[in-house]
C-alpha positions in Angstrom: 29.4 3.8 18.3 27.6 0.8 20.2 28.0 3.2 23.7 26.5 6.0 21.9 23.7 3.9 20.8 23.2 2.5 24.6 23.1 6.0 26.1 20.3 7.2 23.2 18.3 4.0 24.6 18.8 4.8 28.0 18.1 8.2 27.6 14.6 8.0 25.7 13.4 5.0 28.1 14.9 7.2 31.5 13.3 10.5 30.5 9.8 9.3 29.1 9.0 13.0 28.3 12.1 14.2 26.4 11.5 14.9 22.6 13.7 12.6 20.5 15.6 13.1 17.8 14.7 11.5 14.5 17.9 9.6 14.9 17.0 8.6 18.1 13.4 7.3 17.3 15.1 5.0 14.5 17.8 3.5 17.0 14.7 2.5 19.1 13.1 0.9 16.2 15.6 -1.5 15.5 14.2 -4.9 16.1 16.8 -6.8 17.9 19.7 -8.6 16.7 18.6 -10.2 13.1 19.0 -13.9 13.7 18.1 -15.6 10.6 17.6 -15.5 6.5 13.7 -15.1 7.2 14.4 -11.9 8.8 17.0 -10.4 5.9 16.1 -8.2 3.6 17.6 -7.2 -0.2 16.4 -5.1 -2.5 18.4 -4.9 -6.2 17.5 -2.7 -9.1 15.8 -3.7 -12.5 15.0 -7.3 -13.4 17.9 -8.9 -13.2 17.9 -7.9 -9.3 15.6 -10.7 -9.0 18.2 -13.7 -9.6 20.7 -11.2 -7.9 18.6 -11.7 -4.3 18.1 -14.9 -4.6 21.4 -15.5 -4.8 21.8 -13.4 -1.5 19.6 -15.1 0.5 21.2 -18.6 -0.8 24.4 -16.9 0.6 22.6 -16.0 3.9 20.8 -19.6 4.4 24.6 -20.9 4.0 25.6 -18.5 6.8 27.6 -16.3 4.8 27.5 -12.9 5.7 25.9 -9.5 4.5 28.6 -8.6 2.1 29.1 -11.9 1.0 26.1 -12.1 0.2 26.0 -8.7 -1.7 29.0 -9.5 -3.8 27.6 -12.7 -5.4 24.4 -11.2 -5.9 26.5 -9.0 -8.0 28.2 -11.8 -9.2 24.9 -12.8 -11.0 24.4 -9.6 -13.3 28.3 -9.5 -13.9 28.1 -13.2 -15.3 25.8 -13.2 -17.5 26.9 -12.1 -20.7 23.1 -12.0 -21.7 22.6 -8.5 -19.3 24.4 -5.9 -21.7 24.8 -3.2 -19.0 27.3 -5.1 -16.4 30.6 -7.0 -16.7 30.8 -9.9 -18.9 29.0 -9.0 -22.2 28.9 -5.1 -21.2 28.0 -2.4 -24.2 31.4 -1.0 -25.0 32.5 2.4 -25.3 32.9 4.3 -28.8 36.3 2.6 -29.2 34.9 -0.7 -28.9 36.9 -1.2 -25.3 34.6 -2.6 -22.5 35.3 -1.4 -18.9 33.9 -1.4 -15.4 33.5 -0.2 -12.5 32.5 -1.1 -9.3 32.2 -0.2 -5.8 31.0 -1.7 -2.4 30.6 0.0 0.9 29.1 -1.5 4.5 27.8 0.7 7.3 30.7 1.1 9.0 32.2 3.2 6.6 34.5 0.5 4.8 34.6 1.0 1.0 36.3 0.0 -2.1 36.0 1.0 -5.4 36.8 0.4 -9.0 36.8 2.5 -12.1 37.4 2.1 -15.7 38.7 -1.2 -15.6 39.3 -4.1 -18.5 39.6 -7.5 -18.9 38.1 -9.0 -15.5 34.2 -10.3 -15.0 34.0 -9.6 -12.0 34.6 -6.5 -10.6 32.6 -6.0 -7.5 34.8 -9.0 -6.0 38.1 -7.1 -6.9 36.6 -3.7 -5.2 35.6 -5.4 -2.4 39.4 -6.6 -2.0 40.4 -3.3 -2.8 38.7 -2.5 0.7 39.7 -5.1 3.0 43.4 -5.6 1.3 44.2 -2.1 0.8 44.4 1.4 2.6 43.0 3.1 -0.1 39.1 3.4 -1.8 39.3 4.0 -5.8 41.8 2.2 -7.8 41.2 2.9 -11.2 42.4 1.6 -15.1 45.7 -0.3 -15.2 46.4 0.3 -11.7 43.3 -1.7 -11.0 43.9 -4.8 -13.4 47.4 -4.7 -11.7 45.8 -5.0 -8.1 43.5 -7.4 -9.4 46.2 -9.7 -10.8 48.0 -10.0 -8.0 44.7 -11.2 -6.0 44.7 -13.8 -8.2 41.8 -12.6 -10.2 41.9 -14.2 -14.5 41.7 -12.0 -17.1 39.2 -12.7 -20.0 37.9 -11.0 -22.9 34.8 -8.8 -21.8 33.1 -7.9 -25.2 30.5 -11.1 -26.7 30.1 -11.2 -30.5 26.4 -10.1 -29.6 28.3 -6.6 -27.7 30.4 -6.6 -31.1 27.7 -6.1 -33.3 25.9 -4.3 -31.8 29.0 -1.6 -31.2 30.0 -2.2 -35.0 26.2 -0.9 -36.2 26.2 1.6 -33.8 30.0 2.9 -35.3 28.2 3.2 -38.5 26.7 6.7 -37.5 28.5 6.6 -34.2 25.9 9.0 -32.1 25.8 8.9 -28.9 22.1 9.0 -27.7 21.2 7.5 -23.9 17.9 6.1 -23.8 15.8 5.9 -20.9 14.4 2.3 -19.6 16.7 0.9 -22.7 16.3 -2.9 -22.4 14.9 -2.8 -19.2 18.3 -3.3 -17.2 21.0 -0.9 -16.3 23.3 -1.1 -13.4 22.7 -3.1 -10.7 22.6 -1.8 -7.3 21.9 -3.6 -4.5 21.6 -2.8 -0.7 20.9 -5.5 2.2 19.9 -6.0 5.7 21.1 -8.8 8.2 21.8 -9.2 11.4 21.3 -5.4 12.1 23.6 -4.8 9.3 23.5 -2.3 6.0 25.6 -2.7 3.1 25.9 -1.8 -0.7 27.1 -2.6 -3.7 26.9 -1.9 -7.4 28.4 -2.6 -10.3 28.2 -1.7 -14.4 29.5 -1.3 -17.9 28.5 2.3 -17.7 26.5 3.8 -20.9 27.2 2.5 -24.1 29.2 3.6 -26.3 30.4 6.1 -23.8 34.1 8.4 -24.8 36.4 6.3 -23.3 37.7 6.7 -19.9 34.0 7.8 -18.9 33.1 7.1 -15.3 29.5 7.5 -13.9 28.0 7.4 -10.6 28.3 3.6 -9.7 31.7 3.2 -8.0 31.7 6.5 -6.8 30.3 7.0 -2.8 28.2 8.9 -2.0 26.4 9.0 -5.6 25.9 5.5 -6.8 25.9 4.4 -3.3 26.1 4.6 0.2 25.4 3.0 3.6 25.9 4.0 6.8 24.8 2.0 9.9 23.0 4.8 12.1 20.7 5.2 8.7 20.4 2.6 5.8 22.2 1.8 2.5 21.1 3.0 -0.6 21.7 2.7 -4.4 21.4 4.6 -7.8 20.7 3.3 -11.1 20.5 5.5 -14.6 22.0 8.2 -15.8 25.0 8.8 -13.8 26.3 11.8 -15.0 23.2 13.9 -12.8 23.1 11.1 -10.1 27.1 12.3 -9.7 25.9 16.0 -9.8 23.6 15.5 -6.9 25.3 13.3 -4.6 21.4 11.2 -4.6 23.0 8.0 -2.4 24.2 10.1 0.2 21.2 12.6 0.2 18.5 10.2 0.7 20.3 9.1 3.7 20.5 12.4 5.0 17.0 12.9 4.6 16.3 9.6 6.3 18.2 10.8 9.4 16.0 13.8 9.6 12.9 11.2 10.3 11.7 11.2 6.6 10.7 7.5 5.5 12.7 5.6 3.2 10.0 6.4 0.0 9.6 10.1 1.2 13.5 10.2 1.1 13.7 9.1 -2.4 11.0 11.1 -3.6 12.6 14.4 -2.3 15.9 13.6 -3.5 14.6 13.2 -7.3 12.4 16.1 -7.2 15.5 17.6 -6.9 17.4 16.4 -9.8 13.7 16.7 -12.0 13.7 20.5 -11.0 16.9 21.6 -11.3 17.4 19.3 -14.5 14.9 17.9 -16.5 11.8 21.2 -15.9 14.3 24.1 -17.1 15.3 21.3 -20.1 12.2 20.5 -22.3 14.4 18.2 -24.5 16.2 16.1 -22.2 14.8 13.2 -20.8 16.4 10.5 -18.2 15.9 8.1 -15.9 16.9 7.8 -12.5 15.8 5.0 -10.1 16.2 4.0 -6.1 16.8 1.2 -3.7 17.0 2.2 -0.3 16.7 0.0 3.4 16.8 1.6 6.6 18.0 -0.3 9.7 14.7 -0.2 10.8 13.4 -2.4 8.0 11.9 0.6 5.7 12.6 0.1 2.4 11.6 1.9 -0.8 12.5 2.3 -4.8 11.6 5.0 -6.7 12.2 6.9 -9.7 11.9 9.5 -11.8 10.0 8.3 -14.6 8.0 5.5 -15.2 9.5 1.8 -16.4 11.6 1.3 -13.3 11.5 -1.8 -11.7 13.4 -3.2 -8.6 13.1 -6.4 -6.8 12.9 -6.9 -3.2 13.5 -10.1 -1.3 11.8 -10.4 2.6 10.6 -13.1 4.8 12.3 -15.0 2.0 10.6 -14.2 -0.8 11.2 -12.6 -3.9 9.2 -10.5 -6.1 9.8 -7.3 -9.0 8.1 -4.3 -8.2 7.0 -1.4 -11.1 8.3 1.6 -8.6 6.3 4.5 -8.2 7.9 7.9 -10.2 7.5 11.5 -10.5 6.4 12.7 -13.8 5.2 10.5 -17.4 7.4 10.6 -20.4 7.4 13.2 -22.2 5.7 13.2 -25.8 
């Protein structure tokens, strides 16, 4: 990869009048080598991303690197049994069983992945060991809590007494009715540069009340995340089940590589999910939302509908951002 890299440098500075490729022009806007915390870059979705990137950057000042970082800016939302949407304190599903899943990718490719898993808090940290310890990606249910057992991860119990009641007056009609912006939080995604580095990660309870054995978007590449280190890293938060359907990750990428910016990108791939979705479908209504970095420093969120919020951390600072969306609520 790096000699690839060197001949598209040489070749653009040799051959002043060649036309680049939009590949090309981004290699050549990489500043150099990313040297300190002042110079990373997070971005994490909703409002709990902002605690999440703080966290990252206290990882980064301690010279940890970018996935470390990533993970226990995960580590935040999964924690916190007061955010109802990821690990400890997650929504259950109709049966009143909590489970996760997770996934974490860098730009090299390297990826590991959990799905529909019990009984651990923290299940970024076990899919991240699931990439470096393992030669496979996805490791899902039992075969999961085995895997994360013998990594010496502790098993506790997942659902508060707040999660309880609130599944037990839900089970009281028991219908299953997403709603969009619900609480303000939802997965959390987040996506980093340092160093000249991308990576992502996210992490979730999934919907609540969900039929059990459901699995969204989030630990699945490609959908509720992706990086790759010719482009960026982005991740997906909402509705997973039309964020699986369109492959949005791994599209805004793409679209990226073609020389569209980071927002443009984002914009495209959720016009695509409104029109082929929501327009023919006067009654539905969801939310999708974006975090996307480039390795060039562009960085955007977006979403489809208003009440999205992401946080973005630079020249180490931290601040929530209402993204910019497609179309009102309907009604």
């Amino acid at each position: 990869m790096s000699n690839r890299r060197n001949f598209l440098k040489k070749s653009a500075l040799i051959g002043g009048g060649i036309l680049l490729s939009p590949l090309a022009k981004a290699e050549l806007s990489i500043p150099e080598m990313i040297s300190n915390s002042e110079d990373s870059i997070f971005l994490s979705t909703w409002n709990h991303g902002v605690p999440a990137n703080k966290k990252a950057l206290e990882i980064i000042k301690s010279g940890g690197s970018l996935l470390d970082a990533l993970e226990k800016a995960a580590n935040v939302s999964e924690s916190n049994p007061k955010n109802t949407s990821v690990g400890l304190g997650g929504m259950p599903d109709r049966d009143g069983h909590v489970t996760l899943d997770a996934a974490v990718m860098d730009g090299k490719g390297n990826a590991g992945c959990v799905c529909f898993l019990e009984g651990f808090e923290n299940p970024i940290s076990i899919a991240r060991k699931v990439m470096e310890e393992t030669p496979h990606v996805i490791l899902v249910g039992e075969g999961a809590a085995q895997f994360a057992r013998s990594q010496g991860f502790k098993e506790i119990e997942l659902l508060t007494e707040e999660s309880k009641k609130a599944w037990e007056e839900w089970s009281k009609e028991a219908k299953y009715s997403p709603e969009v912006n619900v609480e303000n939080h939802d997965t959390i995604g987040v996506v980093g540069l340092h160093k000249g580095e991308v990576a992502a990660t996210c992490t979730t309870s999934g919907m609540a009340f969900k039929m059990r054995g459901r699995v969204g978007d989030s630990p699945i590449l490609g959908a509720g995340l992706f990086a790759d280190e010719e482009v960026g890293a982005c991740a997906a938060t909402g509705l997973g089940e039309y964020v699986l359907k369109s492959q949005t990750s791994f599209l805004v990428l793409e679209l990226m590589r073609q020389g569209n910016s980071a927002e443009k990108s984002c914009k495209i791939a959720l016009e695509r999910i409104k029109t082929k979705f929501l327009d023919p479908n006067p009654e539905l209504e969801f939310q999708v939302g974006l975090v996307v970095i480039g390795i060039n420093g562009d960085y955007a969120g977006y979403s489809i509908l208003p009440g999205y919020q992401y946080a973005i951390t630079k020249r180490g600072n931290t601040e929530l951002i209402d993204a910019p969306y497609l179309a009102k609520r309907r009604g």
